[in-house]
C-alpha positions as CSV (number, residue, x, y, z in Angstrom):
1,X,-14.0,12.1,-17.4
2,X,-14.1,8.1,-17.1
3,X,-10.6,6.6,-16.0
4,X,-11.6,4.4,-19.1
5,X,-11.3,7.2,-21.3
6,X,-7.5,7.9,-20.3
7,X,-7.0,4.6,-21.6
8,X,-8.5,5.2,-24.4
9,X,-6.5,8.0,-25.6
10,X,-3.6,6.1,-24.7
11,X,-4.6,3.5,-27.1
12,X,-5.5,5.7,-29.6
13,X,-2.1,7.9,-29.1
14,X,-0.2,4.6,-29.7
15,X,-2.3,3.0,-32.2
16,X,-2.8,0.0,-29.6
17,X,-6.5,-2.4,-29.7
18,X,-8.5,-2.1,-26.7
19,X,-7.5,-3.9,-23.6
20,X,-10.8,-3.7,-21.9
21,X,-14.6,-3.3,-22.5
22,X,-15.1,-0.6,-20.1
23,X,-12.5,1.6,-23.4
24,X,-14.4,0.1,-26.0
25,X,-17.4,2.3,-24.9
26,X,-15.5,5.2,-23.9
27,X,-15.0,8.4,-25.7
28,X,-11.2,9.7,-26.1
29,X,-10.8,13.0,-24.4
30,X,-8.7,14.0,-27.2
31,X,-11.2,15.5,-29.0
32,X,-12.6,17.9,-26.6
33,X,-9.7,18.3,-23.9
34,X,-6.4,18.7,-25.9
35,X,-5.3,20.7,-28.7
36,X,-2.8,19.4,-30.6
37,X,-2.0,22.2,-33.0
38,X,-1.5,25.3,-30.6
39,X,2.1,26.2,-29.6
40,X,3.4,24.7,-26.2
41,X,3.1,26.6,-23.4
42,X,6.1,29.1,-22.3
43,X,8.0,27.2,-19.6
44,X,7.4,29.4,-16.3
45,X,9.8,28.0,-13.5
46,X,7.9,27.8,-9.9
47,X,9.2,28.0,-6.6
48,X,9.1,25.0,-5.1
49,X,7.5,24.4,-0.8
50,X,10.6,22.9,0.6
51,X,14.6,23.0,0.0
52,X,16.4,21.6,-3.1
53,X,18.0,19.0,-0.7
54,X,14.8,18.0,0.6
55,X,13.8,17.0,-2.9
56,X,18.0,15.4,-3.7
57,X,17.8,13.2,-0.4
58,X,17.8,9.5,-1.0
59,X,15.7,7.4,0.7
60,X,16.8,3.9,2.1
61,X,14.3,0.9,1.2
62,X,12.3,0.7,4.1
63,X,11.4,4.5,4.0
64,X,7.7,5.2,3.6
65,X,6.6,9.0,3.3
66,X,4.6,10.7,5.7
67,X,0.7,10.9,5.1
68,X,0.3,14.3,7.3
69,X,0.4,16.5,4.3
């Protein structure tokens, strides 16, 4: 899948006119990747890596996250 056809089914979703050529010529992956009429999933909570309070921790402005992951 093109990254222009993610905008494309964004524009489509929302009933926007194309912002660029490259989704002009793109198809929507609607059609083919998404169906819109089958029920949602069943919600199935996961266990997460790390601690809640590793996720709740705030973060001053100058913090950057680590890339060793």
């Amino acid at each position: 899948m093109k990254t222009a056809s993610v905008l494309r089914f964004a524009e489509d979703l929302w009933g926007l006119d194309r912002l660029a050529d490259a989704d002009k010529r793109s198809n929507s992956p609607a059609g083919d990747c998404f169906d819109f009429n089958q029920s949602p999933a069943k919600f199935v909570p996961i266990t997460a890596p790390l601690p809640p309070r590793f996720f709740m921790h705030q973060f001053g402005d100058d913090y950057f996250a680590p890339d060793y992951e």
